[in-house]
N, C-alpha and C positions, 0 to 999 in steps of 0.2 A: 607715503609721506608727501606733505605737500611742500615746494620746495618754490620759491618765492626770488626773480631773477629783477633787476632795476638799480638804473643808474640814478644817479642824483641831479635834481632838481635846484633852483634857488629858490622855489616854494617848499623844497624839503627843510627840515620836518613838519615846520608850523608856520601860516602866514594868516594874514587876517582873522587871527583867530580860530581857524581853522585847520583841519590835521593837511598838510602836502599830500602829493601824490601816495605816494610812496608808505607813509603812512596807515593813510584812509584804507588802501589795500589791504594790508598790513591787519589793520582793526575788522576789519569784513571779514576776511576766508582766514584768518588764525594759520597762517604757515608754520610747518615745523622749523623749514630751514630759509631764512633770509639772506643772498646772495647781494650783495653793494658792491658797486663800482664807482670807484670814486672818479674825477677829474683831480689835476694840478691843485685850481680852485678851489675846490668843493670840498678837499680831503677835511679840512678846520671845520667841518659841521661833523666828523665822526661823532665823538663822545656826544654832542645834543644828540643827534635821530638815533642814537642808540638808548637813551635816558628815554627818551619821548617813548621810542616803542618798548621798551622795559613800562615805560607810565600804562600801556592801555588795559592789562589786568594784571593782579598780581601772580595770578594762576597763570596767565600766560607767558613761557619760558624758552620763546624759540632761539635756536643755535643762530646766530650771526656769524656770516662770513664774509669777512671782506676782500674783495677779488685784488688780488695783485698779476700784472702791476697796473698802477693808476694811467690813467688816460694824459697823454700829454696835452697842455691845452692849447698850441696848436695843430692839435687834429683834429677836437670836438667838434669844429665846424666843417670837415669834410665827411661829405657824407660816404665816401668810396672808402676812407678809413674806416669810419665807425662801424659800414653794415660787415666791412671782414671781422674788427676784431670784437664784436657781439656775436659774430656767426662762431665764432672760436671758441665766443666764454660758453654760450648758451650749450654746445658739443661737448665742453671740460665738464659740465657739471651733469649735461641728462643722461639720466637715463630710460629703460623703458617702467621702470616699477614706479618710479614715482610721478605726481600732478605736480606739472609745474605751470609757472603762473609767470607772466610778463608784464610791465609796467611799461604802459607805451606814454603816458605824461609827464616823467620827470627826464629832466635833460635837455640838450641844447634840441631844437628843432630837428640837422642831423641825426643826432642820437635816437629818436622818438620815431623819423621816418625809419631809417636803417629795422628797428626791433618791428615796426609795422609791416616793411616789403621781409623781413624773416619770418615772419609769424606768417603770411601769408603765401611764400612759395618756399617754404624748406617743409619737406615733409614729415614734421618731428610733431608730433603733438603736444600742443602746448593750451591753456588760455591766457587767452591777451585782454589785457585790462584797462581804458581811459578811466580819469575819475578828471570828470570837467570842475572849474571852480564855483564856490558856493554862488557866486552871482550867475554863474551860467555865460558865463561872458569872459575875454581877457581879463588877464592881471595886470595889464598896463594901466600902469599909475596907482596902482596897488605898493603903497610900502614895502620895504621889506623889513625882518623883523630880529636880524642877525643881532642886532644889540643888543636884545632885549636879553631878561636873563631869562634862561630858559625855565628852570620851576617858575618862575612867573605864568608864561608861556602855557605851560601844560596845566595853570588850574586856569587859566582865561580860554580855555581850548572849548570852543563851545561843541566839537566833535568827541570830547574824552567822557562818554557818559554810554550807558547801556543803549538806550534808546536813538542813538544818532541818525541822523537823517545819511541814506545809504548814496552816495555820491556814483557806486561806480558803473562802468555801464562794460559789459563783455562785449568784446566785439568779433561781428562774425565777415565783418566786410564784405557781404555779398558782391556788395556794386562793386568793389576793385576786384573782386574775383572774376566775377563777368566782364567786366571791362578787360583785363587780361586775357580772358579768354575769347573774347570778341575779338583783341588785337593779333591776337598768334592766328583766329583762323582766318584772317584777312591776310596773314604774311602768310597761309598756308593755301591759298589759295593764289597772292600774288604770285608762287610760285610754283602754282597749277598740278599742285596737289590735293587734287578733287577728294581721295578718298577719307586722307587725313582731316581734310575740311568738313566732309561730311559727319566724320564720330565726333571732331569737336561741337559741330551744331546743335548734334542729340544729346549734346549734356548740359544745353545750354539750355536758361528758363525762357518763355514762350516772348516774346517782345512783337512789337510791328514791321514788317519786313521778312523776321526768322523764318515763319512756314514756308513762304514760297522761295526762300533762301534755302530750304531743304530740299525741296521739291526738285528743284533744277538740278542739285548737287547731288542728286541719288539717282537721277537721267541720266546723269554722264556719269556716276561710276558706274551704274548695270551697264550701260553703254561701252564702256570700254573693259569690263570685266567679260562682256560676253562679243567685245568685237562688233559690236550694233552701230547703229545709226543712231543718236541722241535726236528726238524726237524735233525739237525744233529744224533740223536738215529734214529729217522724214520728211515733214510736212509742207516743204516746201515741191512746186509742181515742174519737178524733171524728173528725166530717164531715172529707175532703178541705177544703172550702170555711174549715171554722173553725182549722183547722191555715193553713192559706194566708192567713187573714186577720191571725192571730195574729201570725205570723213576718213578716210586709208592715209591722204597724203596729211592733213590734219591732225593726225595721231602720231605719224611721224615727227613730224615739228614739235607735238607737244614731249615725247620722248625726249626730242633734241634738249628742248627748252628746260626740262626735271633735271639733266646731266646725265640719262638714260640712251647711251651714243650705241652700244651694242644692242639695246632693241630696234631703235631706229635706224641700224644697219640691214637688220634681219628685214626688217621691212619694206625696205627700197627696192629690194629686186623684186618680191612677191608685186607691189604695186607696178611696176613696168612692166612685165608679163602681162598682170590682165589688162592695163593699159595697149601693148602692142597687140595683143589677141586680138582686143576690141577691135581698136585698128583694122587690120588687118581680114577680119570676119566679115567689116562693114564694107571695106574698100575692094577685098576681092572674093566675094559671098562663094563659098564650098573650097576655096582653095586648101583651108585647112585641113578638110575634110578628105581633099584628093594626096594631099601632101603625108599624110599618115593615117594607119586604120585608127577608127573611131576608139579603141580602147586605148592608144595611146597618144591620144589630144593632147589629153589632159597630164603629159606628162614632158609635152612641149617646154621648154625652156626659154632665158636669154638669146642665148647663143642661136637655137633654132630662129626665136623672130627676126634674128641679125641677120641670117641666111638667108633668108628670105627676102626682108628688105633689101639688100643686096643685090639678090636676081632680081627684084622687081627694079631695081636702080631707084629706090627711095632715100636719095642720098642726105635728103635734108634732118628726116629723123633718123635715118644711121648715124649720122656723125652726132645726133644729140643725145643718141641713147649709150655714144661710146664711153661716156662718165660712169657712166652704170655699169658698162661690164668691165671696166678697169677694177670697179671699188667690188664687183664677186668674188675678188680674191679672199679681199677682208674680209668680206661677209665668210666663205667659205669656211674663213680661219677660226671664225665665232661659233659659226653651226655646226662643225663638223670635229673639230680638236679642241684643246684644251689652251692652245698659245692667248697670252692677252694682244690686244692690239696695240701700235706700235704708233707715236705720238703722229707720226705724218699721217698714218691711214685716217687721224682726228680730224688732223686739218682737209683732208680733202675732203671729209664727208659735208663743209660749209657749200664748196662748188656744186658738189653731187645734188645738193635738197636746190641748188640754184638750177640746175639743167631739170630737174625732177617737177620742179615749180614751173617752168616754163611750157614743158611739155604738157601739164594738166590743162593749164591753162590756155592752152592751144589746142588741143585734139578738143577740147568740153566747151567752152568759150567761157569761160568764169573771168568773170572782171577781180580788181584786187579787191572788194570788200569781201569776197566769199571769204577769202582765203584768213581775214579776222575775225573768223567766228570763236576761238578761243577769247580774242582779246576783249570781244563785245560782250561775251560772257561774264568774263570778269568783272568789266565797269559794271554789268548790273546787279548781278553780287554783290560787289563792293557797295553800288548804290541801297540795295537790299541791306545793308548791315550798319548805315549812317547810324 
């Protein structure tokens, strides 16, 4: 059954001669069931658009229903009311057996947008229907035709004949579907969420900017799905070790920045480790190696590089690395049990990425623009998707 949803218009049912909205629909797709909502207003045109769409065949006999209750007319004009209570009516009546059908031309401007952003983000299938005016143009200054008598009306209807010129146009709004979609994955990327950004890209159709908007956004998810280096750090000419330490504390931050505070707990002591190893490998070459057998190097810890620093009386990076092993507790609590963390171990993990920043920064010599390569990312993204 086809089931036929639309508010009322001041061009409903007839204006210049011409069938309204609501009408012209009406006379097109032959609905079984015509669904009206009236306004305050608007209710005194019942019995006309009910005679008029009785006028367009005599064969044709669909059920009218008129929605109660009527729109009060100070609401038609806001739009935050209308789009709730069209999301309400259009839920009251579908279902999934039948076609139904929307009139996004009759109604106050409100009214018209609300059934447009319905039609396009509720996931009900529906067709959405304009029918522009015969001139192709507003109706301003356009009479209107409420006096007239209406059997007048419907034999002057230059629309009431077999042959009528078909007014309506389906709309499938690409452009505001892509434009929504262009806008969510820019808020999905302002909030550096790469990989979400990337599936929204690939459903998006091809524009200037997109490919190499895909490009970069499928570097950095392989990249941080396999723990890599995103190729533009690659390619930049330093040590292995200072590219690896860079993009370690850089993943960190970007955890922080997702609201992701338990992985970039886990990750603060793994990166001070290789950090002090380094250290430590370069400043006292085999010590490590004298300090424990070879098979168990690699199983050196915090606490061990603290020892060490220590007897070495490295007292500058002890006391910077002592943020660090306060917050192992937390960490420990994350990786090894089930307890959630506890609102203070939150707040201090802001100081920890401060003593954690300062150390990279100092052992690798990284000036502060390294350290915005997320955010240089973004602007050109963002700039990629103008």
């Amino acid at each position: 059954m086809k089931v036929l949803i639309s508010a009322v218009g001041n061009t409903d049912p007839i204006r210049n001669f011409h069938d309204g909205a609501l009408v012209h629909i009406a006379r097109k797709y032959r609905p079984d069931k015509i669904i009206i909502v009236f306004s305050e207003e608007l209710i005194r045109k019942k019995d006309d658009i009910e005679k008029v769409i009785r006028s367009i065949d005599s064969q044709y006999v669909p059920e009218i229903v008129y929605h109660e209750p009527i729109i009060l007319n100070n609401e038609v004009h806001i739009f935050d009311t209308m789009f709730d209570q069209f999301d309400a009516i259009i839920r009251e009546y579908y279902t999934k057996d039948d076609e139904f059908i929307l009139n996004l031309s009759s109604g106050t401007p409100q009214i018209k947008s609300a059934l447009f952003v319905l039609n396009r983000l509720s996931e009900i299938n529906v067709k959405a229907v304009q029918v522009p005016s015969p001139e192709k143009k507003s109706n301003a200054g356009v009479g209107h035709d409420d006096s007239e008598d209406i059997d007048a009306l419907i034999d002057t209807n230059i629309d009431n004949k077999r042959d009528f010129v078909d007014r309506t146009i389906e709309d499938t709004s690409d452009k505001f579907k892509q434009g929504l979609m262009k806008k969510t994955l820019r808020d999905f990327i302002k909030k550096y969420d790469y990989k979400a950004s990337l599936e929204l890209a690939n459903q998006l159709p091809d524009f200037p900017g997109l490919k190499n908007c895909r490009k970069k956004l499928q570097d950095i998810v392989d990249s941080l799905d396999r723990q890599d280096i995103p190729k533009t750090l690659k390619n930049r000419k330093w040590s292995d070790e200072k590219k690896k330490v860079l993009n370690a504390y850089l993943t960190i931050e970007l955890q922080k920045e997702r609201g992701n505070f338990s992985e970039g707990l886990i990750r603060i002591k793994t990166l001070t480790e290789f950090i002090l190893e380094d250290y430590i490998d370069n400043r006292y070459p085999g010590l490590l190696d004298r300090y424990v057998d070879e098979s168990e190097k690699y199983f050196l810890g915090i606490w061990d590089y603290s020892k060490i620093l220590k007897e070495k009386r490295e007292w500058t990076l002890y006391n910077q690395i002592k943020p660090m092993i306060n917050m192992n507790t937390s960490r420990n609590t994350l990786a090894h049990r089930l307890d959630p963390l506890q609102s203070e171990e939150l707040r201090q993990l802001g100081s920890v990425l401060k003593n954690l920043k300062a150390l990279v920064k100092e052992q690798y010599q990284f000036n502060e623009k390294d350290f915005n390569f997320y955010k240089e990312l973004n602007k050109e993204l963002l700039e990629l998707l103008k």
